[in-house]
C-alpha positions as CSV (number, residue, x, y, z in Angstrom):
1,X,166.0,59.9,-14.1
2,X,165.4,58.0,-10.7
3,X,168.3,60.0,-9.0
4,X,166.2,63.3,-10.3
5,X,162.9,62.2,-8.3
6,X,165.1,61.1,-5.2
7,X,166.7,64.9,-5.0
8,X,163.3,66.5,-6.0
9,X,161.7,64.5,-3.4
10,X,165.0,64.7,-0.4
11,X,164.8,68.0,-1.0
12,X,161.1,68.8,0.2
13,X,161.7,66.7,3.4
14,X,164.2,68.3,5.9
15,X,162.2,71.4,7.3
16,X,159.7,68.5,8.4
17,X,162.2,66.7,10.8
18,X,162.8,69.9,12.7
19,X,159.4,71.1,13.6
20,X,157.5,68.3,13.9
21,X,160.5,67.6,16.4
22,X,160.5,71.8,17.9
23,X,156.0,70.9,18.1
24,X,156.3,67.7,20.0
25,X,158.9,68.9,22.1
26,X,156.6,72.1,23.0
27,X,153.6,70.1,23.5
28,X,155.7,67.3,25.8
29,X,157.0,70.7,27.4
30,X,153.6,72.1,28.2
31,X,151.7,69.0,29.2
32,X,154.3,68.1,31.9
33,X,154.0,71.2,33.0
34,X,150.7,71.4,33.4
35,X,150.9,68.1,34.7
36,X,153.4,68.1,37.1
37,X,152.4,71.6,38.6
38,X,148.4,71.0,39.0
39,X,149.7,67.1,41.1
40,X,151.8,70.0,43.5
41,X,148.8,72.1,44.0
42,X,146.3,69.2,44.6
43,X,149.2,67.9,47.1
44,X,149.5,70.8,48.7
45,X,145.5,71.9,49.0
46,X,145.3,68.2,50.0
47,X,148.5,68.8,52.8
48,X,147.2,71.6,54.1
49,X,143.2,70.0,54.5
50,X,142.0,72.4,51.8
51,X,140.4,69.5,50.1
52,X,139.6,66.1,50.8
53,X,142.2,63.2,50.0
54,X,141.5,61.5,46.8
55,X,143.2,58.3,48.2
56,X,143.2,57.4,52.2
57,X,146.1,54.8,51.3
58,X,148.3,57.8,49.5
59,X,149.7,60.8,51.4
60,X,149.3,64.0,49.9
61,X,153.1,64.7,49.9
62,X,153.1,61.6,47.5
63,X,151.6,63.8,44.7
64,X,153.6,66.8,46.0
65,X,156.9,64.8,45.7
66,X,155.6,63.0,42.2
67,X,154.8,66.1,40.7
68,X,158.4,67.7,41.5
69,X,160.3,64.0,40.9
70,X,158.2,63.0,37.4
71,X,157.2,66.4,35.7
72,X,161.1,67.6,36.0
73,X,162.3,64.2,33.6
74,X,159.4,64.6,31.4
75,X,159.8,68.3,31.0
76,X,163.2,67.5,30.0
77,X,162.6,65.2,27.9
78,X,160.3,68.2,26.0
79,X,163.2,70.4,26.7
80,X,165.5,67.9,24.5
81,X,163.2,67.8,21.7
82,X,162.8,71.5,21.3
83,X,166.7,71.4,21.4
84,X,166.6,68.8,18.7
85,X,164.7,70.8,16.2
86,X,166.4,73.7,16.3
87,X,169.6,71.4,15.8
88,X,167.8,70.1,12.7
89,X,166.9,72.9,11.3
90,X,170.5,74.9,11.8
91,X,172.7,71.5,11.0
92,X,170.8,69.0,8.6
């Protein structure tokens, strides 16, 4: 009797794993992205006097090089998730 629910109720769960995992990755993904690119394009406006600095104290190759050094990990990271799901969903 117990061993019925446990199957009925293991046997609902593992397409959840998977996409929430192939979703978080894509959104990680996308936000870096976003992220990451928009810091190179304020860096570079901000390199090439386009726009005012935000910050006298940081110079604009700091965002240019941040945005290159930081979004590439964290898109990664995104990358690996995505990567995870679809394992999920072909191997679990």
């Amino acid at each position: 009797m117990i061993e019925d629910k446990v199957r009925r109720r293991m046997a609902v769960q593992p397409g959840r794993m998977n996409k929430l995992a192939i979703l978080a990755g894509m959104a990680v993904l996308s936000l870096s992205a976003l992220a990451g690119g928009g810091a190179i394009v304020v860096g570079t406006l901000q390199w090439l006097g386009a726009v005012a600095p935000f910050s006298p104290h940081w110079p604009p190759q700091s965002l240019v090089v941040g945005g290159l050094f930081l979004g590439t990990p964290v898109a990664a990271v995104g990358w690996g998730l995505v990567w995870l799901g679809r394992w999920l969903a072909e191997n679990a």
